[in-house]
C-alpha positions as CSV (number, residue, x, y, z in Angstrom):
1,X,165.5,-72.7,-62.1
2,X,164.3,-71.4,-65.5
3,X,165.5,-72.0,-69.1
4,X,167.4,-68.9,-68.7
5,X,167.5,-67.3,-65.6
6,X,166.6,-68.6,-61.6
7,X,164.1,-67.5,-59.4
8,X,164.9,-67.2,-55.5
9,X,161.8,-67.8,-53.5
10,X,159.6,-67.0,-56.5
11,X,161.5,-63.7,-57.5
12,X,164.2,-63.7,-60.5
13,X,167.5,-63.1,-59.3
14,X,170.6,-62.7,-61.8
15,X,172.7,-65.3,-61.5
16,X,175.4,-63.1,-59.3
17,X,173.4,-62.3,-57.2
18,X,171.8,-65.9,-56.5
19,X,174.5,-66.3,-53.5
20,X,174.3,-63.2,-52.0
21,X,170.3,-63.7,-52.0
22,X,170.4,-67.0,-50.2
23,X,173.2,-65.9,-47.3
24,X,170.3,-63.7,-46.5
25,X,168.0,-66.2,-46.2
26,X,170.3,-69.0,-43.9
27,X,172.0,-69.3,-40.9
28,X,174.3,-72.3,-41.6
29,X,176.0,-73.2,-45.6
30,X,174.3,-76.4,-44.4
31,X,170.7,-75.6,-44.4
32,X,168.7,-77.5,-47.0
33,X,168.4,-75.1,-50.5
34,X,165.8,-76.7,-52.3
35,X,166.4,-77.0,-56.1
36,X,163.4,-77.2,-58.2
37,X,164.4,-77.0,-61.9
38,X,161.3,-76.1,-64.2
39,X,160.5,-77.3,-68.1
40,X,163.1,-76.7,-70.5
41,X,166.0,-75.9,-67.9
42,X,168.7,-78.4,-69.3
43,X,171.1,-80.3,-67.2
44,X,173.7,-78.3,-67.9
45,X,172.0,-75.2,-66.2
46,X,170.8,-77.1,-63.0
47,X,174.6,-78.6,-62.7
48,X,176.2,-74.9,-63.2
49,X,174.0,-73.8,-60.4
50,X,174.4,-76.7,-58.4
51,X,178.8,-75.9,-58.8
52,X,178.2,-71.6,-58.1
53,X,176.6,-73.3,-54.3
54,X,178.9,-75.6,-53.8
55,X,181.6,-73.4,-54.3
56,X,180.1,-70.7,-52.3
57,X,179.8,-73.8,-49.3
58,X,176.4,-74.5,-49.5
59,X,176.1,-78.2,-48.9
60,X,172.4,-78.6,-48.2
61,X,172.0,-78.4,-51.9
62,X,168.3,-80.6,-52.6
63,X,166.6,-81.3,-55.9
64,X,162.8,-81.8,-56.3
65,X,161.2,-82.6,-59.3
């Protein structure tokens, strides 16, 4: 996650397309998604992100520093 925008595996994604990007990428809502906010993202951002996954049914949801 970026101060504005989010990067799926490395590449920048629009944020409507963030969910469709990572149902390509599991097999099971439950797989771990690794959150990894960068400089300057607020908390707002990651929390907003972290709500889109959840209610999409990704439960896996894990933040790195």
């Amino acid at each position: 996650m970026l101060p504005e925008g989010q990067r799926l595996n490395g590449v920048a994604v629009a944020p409507e397309a963030l969910v469709a990007g990572l149902a390509r990428l599991v097999e099971n809502p439950a797989d771990p998604i690794v959150l990894r906010p960068r400089d300057g993202a607020s908390l707002q951002r990651l929390v907003d992100v972290m709500e889109t996954l959840s209610g999409a049914g990704y439960s896996g949801l894990v933040l790195v520093e």
